[in-house]
C-alpha positions in Angstrom: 14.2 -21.4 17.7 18.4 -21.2 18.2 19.8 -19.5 20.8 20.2 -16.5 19.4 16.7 -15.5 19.0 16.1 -16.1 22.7 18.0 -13.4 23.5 15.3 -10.6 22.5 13.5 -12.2 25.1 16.1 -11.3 27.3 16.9 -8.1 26.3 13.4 -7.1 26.6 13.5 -7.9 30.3 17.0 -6.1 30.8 15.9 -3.0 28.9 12.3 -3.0 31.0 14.1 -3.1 34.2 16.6 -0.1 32.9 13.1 1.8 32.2 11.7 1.0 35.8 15.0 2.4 37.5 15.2 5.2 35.7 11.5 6.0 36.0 12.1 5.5 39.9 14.6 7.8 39.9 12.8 10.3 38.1 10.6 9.8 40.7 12.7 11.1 43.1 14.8 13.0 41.5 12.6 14.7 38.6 14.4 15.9 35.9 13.0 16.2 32.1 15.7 14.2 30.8 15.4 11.1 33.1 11.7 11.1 32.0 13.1 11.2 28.1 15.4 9.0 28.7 12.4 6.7 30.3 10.6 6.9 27.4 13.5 5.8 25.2 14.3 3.2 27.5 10.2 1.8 26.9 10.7 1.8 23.1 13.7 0.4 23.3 11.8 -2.3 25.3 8.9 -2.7 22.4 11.2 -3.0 19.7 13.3 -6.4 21.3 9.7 -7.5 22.1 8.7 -7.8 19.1 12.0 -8.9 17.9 10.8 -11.5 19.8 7.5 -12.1 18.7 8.5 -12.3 15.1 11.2 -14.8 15.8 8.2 -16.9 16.8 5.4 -16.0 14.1 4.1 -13.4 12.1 2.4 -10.3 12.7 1.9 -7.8 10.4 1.4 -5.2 13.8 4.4 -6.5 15.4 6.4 -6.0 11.8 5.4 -2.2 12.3 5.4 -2.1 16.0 9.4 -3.1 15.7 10.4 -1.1 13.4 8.9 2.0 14.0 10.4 1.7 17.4 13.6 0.0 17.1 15.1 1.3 13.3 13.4 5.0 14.4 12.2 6.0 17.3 14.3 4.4 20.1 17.6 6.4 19.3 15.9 9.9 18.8 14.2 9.5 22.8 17.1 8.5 23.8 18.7 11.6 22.8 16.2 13.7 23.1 16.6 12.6 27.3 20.6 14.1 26.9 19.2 17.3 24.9 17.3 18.4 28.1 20.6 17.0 30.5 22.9 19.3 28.3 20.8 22.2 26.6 20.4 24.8 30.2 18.3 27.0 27.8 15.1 25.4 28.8 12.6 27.0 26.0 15.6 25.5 23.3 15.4 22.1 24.7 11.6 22.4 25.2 11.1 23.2 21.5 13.0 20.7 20.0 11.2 17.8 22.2 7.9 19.5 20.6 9.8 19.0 17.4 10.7 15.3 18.2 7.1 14.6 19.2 5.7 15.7 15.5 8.2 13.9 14.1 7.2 11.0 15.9 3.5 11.3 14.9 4.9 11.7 11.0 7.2 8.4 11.9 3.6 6.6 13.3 1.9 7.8 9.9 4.6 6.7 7.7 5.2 3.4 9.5 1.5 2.8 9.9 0.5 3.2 6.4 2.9 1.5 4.6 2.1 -1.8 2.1 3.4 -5.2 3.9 3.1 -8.3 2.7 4.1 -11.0 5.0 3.7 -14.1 2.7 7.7 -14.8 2.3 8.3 -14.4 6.3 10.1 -17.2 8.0 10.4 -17.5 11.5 13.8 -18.9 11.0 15.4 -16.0 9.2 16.2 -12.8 11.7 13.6 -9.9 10.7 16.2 -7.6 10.7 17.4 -9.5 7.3 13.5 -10.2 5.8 11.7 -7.3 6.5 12.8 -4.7 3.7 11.3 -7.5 1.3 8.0 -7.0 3.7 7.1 -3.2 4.0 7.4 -0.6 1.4 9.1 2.0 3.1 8.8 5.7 1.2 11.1 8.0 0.8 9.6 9.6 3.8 10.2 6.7 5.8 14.1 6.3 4.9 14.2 10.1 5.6 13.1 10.0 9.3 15.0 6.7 9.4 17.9 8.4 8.2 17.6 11.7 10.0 15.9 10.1 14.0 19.0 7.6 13.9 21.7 10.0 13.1 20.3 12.8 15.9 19.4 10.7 18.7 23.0 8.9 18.3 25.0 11.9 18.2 23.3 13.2 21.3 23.4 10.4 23.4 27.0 8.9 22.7 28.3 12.3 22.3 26.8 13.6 25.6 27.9 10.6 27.5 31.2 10.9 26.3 31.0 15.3 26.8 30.0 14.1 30.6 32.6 11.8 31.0 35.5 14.2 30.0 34.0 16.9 31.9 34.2 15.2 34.9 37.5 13.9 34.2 38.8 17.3 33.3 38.0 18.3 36.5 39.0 15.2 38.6 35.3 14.9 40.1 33.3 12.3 40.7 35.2 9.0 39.0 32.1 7.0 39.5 30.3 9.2 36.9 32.8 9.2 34.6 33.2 5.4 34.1 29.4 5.2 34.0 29.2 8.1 30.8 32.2 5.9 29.0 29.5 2.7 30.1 26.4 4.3 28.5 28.4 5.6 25.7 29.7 2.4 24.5 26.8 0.2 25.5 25.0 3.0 23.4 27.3 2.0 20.1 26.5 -1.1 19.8 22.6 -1.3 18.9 23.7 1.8 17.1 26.0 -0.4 14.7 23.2 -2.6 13.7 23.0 -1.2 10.4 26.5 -2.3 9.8 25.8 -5.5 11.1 22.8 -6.1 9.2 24.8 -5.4 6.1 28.3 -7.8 6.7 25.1 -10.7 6.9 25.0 -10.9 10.5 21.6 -10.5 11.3 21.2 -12.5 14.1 24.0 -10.9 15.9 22.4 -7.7 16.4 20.4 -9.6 18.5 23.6 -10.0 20.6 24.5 -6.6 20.5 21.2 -4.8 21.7 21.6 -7.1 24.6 24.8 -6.4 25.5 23.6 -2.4 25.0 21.1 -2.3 27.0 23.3 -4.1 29.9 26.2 -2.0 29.6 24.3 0.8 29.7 22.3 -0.1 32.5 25.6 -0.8 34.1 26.4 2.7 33.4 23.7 4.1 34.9 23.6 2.3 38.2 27.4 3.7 37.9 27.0 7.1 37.6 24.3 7.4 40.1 25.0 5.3 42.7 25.7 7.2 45.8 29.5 7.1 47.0 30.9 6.9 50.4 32.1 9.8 52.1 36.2 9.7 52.2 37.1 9.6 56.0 39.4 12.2 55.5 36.8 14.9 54.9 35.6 16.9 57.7 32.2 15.7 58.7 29.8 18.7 57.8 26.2 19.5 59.9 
């Protein structure tokens, strides 16, 4: 095992401890979207795991486990979190996470039922580059695929980057603005695997949901750590 495929362990760790801060502060704080975003966060957890795992040996589960949650699920959470943070029309947000969670449960089926055949796997080789030789996805499958990756992206790079200039437009908050541009671009770059996974460079998107789930961790202790009080403002009571 090279380098490279220790660093699913690592991201697994990074991406758990993400989950467990935001989960704290939806603790504290409540919030539908922190609890989304949670969610996400725990999916986004499963799928380096098993990254992992299958860098090690095989498991049919695992093969199903990390796709379902990495190539579909972990995006569409993730974005489903910044629906509830954006939408103020609660009953709209409400009923597209009701939407997201049948989808889901279609997205379990699909995953869950399809034909694998793990005699060709080898550890050495990056899943991400062996498994469409593994599982028979359906058209279904590449639908959802397709369709969760596309809408949980938009939302969540596009409402980090809405935040960002918002708060910038109105010369608030600086702190929240560099940590929206943080989640926004940590965001992109587990959302280029596909790309990456087509130029050959399988083991790189190992690199890059890493350095995604830092950045955006980064982002978020950004945008919600508390700042000090300027000295210059009148103390209030």
């Amino acid at each position: 095992m090279n380098i490279l495929n220790i660093i699913p362990f690592v991201s697994t760790f990074v991406t758990f401890s993400f989950a467990a801060a935001v989960f704290n502060r939806y603790k504290h704080r409540r919030g539908e979207h922190l609890f989304l975003w949670g969610i996400g966060l725990v999916l986004y957890g499963v799928g380096t795991f098993s990254e992992a795992y299958l860098a090690w040996r095989w498991s049919e589960v695992m093969l199903r486990v990390w796709y379902l949650s990495g190539a579909m699920l972990t995006a569409a959470w993730l974005g489903q979190g910044t629906v509830h943070l954006l939408i103020r029309r609660r009953s709209v947000a409400s009923t597209l996470t009701a939407l997201m969670i049948a989808i889901s449960l279609v997205s379990i089926f699909s995953v869950f039922s399809a034909r694998v055949d793990g005699s060709a796997f080898n550890s050495h080789i990056p899943i991400s580059t062996q498994y469409k030789a593994m599982m028979e996805r359906s058209s279904l499958t590449l639908v959802l695929t397709i369709f969760l990756n596309i809408y949980g992206t938009l939302w969540l790079i596009g409402g980090a980057m809405w935040s960002a200039y918002l708060f910038a437009r109105k010369q608030v908050l600086p702190h929240r603005v560099v940590g929206n541009f943080l989640i926004a671009g940590g965001a992109f770059l587990p959302a280029s695997a596909g790309t990456l996974i087509r130029l050959g460079l399988g083991d790189w998107l190992y690199l890059s949901e890493f350095l995604g789930a830092a950045i955006m961790f980064a982002g978020f202790v950004a945008a919600t750590t508390p700042q000090p009080v300027s000295a210059s403002r009148p103390a209030t009571t």
